[in-house]
C-alpha positions in Angstrom: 7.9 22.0 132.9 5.4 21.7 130.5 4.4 23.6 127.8 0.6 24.5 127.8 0.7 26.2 124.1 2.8 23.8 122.6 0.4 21.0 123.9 -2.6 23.2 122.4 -1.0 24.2 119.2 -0.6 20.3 118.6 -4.3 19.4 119.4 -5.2 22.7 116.8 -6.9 22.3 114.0 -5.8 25.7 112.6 -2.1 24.4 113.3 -2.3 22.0 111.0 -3.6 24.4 107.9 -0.1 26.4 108.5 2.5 23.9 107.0 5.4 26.3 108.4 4.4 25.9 111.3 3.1 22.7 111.9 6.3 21.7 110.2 8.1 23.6 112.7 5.9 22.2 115.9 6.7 18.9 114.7 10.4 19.0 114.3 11.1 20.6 117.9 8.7 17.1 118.8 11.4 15.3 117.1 14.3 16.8 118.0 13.6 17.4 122.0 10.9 14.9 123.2 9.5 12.9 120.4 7.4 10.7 123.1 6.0 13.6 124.8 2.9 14.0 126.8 0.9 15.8 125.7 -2.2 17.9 127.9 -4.4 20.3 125.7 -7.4 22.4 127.2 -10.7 20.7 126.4 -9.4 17.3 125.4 -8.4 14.0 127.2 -4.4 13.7 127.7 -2.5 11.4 125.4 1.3 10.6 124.4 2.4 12.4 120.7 4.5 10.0 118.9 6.5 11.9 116.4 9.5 9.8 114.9 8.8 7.4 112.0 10.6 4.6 113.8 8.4 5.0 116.8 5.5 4.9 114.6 6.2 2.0 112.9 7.2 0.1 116.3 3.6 0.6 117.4 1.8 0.0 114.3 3.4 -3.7 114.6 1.9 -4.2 118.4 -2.1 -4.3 116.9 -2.1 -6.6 120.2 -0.5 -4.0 122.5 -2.0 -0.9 121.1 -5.6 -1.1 120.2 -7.9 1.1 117.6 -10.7 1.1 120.1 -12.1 3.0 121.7 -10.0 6.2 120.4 -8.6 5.9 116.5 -8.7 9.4 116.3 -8.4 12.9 118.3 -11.1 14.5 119.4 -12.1 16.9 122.2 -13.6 16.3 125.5 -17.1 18.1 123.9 -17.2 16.3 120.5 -16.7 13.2 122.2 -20.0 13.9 124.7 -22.1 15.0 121.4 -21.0 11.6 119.8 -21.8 9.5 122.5 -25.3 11.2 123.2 -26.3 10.8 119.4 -26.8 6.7 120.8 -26.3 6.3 124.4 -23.0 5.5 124.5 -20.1 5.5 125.2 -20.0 1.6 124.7 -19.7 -0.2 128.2 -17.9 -2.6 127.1 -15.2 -1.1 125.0 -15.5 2.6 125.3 -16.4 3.8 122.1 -18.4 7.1 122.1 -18.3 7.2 118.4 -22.0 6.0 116.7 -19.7 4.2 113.8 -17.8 1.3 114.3 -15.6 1.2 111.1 -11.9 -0.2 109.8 -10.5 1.8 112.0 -12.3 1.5 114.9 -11.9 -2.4 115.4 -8.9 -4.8 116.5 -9.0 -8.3 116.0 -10.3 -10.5 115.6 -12.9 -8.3 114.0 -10.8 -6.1 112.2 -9.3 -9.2 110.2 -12.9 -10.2 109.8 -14.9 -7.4 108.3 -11.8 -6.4 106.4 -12.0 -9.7 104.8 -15.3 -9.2 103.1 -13.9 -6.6 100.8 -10.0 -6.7 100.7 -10.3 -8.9 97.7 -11.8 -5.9 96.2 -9.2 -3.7 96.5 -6.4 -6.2 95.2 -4.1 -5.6 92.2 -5.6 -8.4 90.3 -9.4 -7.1 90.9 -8.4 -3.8 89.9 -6.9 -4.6 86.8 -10.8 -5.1 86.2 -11.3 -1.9 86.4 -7.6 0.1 85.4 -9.4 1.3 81.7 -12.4 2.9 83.3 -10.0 4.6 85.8 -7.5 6.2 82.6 -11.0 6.8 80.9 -12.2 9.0 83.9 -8.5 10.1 84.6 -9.0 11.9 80.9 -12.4 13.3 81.2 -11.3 15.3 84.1 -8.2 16.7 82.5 -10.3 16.9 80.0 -12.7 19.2 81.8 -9.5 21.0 83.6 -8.6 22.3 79.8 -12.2 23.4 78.8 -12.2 25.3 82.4 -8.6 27.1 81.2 -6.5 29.0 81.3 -7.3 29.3 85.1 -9.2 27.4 87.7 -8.9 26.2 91.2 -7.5 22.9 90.6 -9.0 21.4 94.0 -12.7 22.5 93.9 -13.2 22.2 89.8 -11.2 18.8 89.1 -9.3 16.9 92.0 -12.3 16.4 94.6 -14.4 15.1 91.8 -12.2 12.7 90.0 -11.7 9.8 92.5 -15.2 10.7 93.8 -16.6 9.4 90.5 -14.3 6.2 90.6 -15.2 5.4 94.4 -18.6 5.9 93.7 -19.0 4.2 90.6 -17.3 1.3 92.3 -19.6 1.1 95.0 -22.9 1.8 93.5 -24.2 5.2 94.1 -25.7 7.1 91.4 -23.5 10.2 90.1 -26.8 12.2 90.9 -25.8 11.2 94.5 -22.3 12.4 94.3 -22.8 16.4 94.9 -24.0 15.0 98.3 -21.6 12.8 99.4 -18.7 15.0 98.5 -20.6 17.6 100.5 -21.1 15.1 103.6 -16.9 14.1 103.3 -16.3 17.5 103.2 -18.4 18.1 106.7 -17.2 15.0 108.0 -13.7 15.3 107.8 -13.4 19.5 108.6 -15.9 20.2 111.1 -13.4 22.5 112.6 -12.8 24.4 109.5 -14.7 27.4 108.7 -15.2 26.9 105.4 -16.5 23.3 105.1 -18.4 22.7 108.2 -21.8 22.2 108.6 -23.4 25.9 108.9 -25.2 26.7 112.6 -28.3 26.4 111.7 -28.2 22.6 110.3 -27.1 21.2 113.6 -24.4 21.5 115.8 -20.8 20.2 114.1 -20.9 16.5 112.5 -24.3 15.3 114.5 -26.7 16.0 111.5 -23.5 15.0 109.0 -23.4 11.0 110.9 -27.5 11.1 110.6 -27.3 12.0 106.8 -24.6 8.8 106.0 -26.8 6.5 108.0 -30.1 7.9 106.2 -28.6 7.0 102.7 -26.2 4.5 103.5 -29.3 2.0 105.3 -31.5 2.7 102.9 -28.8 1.2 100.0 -28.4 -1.5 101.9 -31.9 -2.5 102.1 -31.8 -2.1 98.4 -29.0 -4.2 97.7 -30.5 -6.9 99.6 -33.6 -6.9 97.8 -32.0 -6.9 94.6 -28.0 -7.6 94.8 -26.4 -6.3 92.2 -22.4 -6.5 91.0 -21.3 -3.2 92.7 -19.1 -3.4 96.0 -22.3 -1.9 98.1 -23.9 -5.2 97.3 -20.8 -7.6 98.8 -20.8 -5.0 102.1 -25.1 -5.4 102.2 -25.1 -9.3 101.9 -22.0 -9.8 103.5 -21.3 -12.8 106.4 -19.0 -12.6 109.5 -18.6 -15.5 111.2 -21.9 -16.8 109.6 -24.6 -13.8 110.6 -24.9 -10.8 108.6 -23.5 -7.2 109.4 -26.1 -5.6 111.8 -27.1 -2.2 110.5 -24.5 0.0 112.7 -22.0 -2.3 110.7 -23.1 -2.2 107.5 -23.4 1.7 107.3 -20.6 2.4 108.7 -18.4 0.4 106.3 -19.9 2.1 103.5 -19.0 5.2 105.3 -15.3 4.6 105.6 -15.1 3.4 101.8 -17.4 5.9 100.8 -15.2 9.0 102.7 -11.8 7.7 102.7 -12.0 5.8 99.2 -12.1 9.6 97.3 -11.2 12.3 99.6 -7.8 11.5 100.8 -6.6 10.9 97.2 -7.7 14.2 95.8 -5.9 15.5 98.4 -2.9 13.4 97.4 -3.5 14.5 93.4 -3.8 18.4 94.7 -0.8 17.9 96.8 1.2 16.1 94.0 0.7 19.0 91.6 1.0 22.0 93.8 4.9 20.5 94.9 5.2 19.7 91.3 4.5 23.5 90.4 6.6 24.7 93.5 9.5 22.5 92.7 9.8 23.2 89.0 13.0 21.4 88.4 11.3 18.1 89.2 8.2 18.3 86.9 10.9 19.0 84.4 12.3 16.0 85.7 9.2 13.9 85.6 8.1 15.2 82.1 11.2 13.8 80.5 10.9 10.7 82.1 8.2 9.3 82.2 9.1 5.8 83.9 9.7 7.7 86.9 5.7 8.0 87.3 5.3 5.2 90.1 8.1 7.2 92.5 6.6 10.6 91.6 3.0 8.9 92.9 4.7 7.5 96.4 6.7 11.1 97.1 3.2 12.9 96.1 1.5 10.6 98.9 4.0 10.9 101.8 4.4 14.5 100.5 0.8 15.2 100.9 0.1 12.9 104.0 -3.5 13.1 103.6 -4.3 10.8 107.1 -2.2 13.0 109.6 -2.6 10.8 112.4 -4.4 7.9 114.3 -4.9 6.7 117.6 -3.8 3.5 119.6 -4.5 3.1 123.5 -2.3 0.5 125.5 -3.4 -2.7 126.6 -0.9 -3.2 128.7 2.4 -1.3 130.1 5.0 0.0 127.4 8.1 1.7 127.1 8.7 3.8 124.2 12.2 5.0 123.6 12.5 5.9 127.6 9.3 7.1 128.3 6.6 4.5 130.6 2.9 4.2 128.3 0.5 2.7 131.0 -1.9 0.6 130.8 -4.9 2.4 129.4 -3.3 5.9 128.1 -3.7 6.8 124.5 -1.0 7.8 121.9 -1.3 9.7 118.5 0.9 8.7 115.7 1.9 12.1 114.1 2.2 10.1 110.7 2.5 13.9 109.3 6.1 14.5 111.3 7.2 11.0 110.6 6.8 12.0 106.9 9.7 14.4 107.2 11.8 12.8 109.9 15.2 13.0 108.9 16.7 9.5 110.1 14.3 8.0 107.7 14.1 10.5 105.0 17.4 12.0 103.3 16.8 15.5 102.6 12.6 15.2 103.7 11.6 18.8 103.1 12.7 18.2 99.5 10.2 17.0 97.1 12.1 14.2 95.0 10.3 12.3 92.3 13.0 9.6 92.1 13.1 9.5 95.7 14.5 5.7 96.7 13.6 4.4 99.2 10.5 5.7 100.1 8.9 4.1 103.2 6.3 6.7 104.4 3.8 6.2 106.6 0.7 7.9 104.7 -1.3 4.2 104.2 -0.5 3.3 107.8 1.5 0.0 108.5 1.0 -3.3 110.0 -2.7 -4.9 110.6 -4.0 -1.4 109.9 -2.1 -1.1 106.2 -4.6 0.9 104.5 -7.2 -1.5 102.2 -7.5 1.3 99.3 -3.7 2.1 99.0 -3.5 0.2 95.4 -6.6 1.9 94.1 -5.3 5.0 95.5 -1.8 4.8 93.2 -3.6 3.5 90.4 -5.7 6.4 90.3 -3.1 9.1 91.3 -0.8 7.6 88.5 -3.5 7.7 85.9 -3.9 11.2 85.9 -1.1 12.5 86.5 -0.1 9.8 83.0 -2.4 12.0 80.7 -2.0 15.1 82.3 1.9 15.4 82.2 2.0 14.8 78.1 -0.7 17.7 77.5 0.9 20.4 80.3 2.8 23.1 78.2 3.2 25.2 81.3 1.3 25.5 84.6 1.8 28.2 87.5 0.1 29.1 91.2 -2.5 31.9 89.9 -2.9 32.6 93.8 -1.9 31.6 97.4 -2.8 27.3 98.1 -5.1 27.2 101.6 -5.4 24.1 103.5 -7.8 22.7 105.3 -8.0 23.0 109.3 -8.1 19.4 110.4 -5.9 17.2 112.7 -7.3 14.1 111.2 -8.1 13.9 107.2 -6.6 17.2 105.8 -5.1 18.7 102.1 -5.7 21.6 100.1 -9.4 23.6 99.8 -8.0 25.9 97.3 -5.1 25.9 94.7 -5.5 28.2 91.8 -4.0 27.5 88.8 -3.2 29.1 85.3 -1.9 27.0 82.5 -1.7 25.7 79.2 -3.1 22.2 77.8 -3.1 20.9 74.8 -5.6 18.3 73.4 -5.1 14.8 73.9 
């Protein structure tokens, strides 16, 4: 028989910004049905995939399981706004969404627009820029000790941070960054009370998508008239297959570096230090040895699981540890339960900064392997390298909050109170 709240508490935004119980939800997924179908009120019916090995088993099938047309959850409404903003949904393929980014493409697309800028994102590229980062990485902690003895760690230091380095990568002019922190922040929680778009600016995410396709169209006709060295000129003048990136394209690419490339890493920095503060024993741990920095930064990620989930739809029939996926239905990889599924993790509700191995699902896997994941560490490891040296002592000065999302979600507030010392 099925369960009616269960299904709607998983499709809940609010759900998600009560770890206990999302926590909770997730391990009964596990434990009793972890292929379970799922049938929430107001949205489209679709298979939760809970397990990490189940995950992964899909993420390997990019030709069985597609992106397109549904990469992530939304309901029945949002779906009708997006697809009225430009006349979709797409005949062809489905897609009601006006973007069509990384995510939202399979190959042979996918391989070929990813192309354009993976080189970017490389280890031997970002060596280029790995002094810049530590220089940024100490301004901010920097700031974070001028701001003492309190502050709230999320809205003062981590949400600006890898903004700066994302947007100093691409091109856009710090004046710009107050507004595309504020455009992330509407994009990815429209359903939360605190950071969506207010009433009278439109209804949820429709003016948000308008404002990223304003800015992001008029850089690129910028950066074609006069290319410069930053990564919004590659995406402007960029070639696939020989013709250039139509404007739908083009926008929306800078959208997904622009959004993902800063937001999902503060939340992994915020996340990092509150279960660093909460588990005490291990920033003692991780203060007194120091080569244990690259572990710390992989158990902050899957810790912090930034990108709860995405979506695949079947091309074709599939069976999935018993349970019959047809040809057409949709499935949502819970990457947040398979972060603390226990017959891949020993011990997963414990935060370990020598945790070995450590093969979380937080960047994704397969085809879809996030393309920032190496900028991501690098930047994550930075600060946490000159903050750990200065921290005397640090403490929760009030309760963390999270933000309500299914999607992109990690902490809106975490007040601190510490003690720095100069660098």
């Amino acid at each position: 028989m099925r369960d009616q709240a269960l299904d709607n508490a998983i499709a809940n935004p609010a759900t998600y910004a009560n770890e206990a119980q999302i926590h909770a939800l997730f391990k009964t997924l596990r434990d009793s049905d972890p292929v379970h179908w799922t049938e929430p009120d107001g949205f489209r019916p679709y298979w939760s995939v809970a397990k990490h090995a189940d995950i992964l088993e899909i993420e390997k099938l990019n030709d069985k399981f597609h992106n397109e047309p549904r990469s992530t959850l939304m309901n029945i409404q949002t779906e009708k706004d997006l697809a009225g903003m430009w006349g979709g949904p797409d005949p062809k393929t489905g897609r009601v969404s006006p973007f069509r980014t990384l995510i939202d493409m399979d190959n042979p697309d996918h391989r070929a627009y990813r192309g354009l800028t993976q080189a970017w994102f490389m280890p031997p590229n970002l060596k280029k820029l790995e002094a810049r980062v530590h220089e940024l990485a100490k301004r901010y902690v920097d700031k974070m000790m001028e701001k003492g003895p309190e502050c709230d760690f999320v809205r003062e230091v981590a949400v600006y941070y890898p903004l700066h380095v994302i947007m100093s990568i691409l091109g856009v002019p710090e004046s710009d960054e107050p507004l595309m922190l504020k455009l992330t922040q509407e994009l990815f929680g429209g359903a939360d009370p605190d950071m969506k778009r207010k009433e009278d600016e439109g209804t949820v995410n429709t003016n948000t998508i308008l404002d990223f396709f304003m800015y992001f169209n008029k850089m690129s006709a910028e950066r074609r008239a006069h290319p410069g060295e930053d990564l919004a000129s590659v995406i402007a003048n960029g070639k696939v297959n020989g013709c250039p990136l139509g404007d739908l394209e083009t926008a929306s690419y800078y959208i997904i570096v622009a959004t993902a490339g800063h937001d999902t890493t503060s939340a992994s920095i915020a996340g990092g230090l509150r279960a660093l503060i909460e588990n005490p024993d291990q920033l003692a741990k991780l203060k007194a040895n120091p080569d244990l920095l690259d572990s710390a930064v992989t158990e902050m990620i899957r810790w912090a699981t930034p990108v709860q989930h995405f979506m695949r739809t079947a091309t074709e029939d599939y069976e999935l540890r018993g349970r019959k996926i047809l040809k057409g239905q949709s499935l949502i990889l819970l990457y947040l339960s398979g972060n603390r599924d226990e017959e891949a993790f020993a011990d997963p509700f414990k935060f370990k900064v020598d945790r070995e191995p450590n093969r979380h699902v937080s960047f994704g896997y397969g085809a879809h392997l996030c393309i920032g994941q190496h900028m991501a560490k690098m930047e994550i490891k930075a600060f946490f390298k000159e903050l750990l040296p200065r921290l005397d002592s640090i403490e929760l000065a009030g309760a963390p909050r999270k933000v309500q999302s299914t999607f992109v979600s990690g902490l809106k507030a975490l007040p601190v109170r510490y003690k720095l010392r100069a660098a």
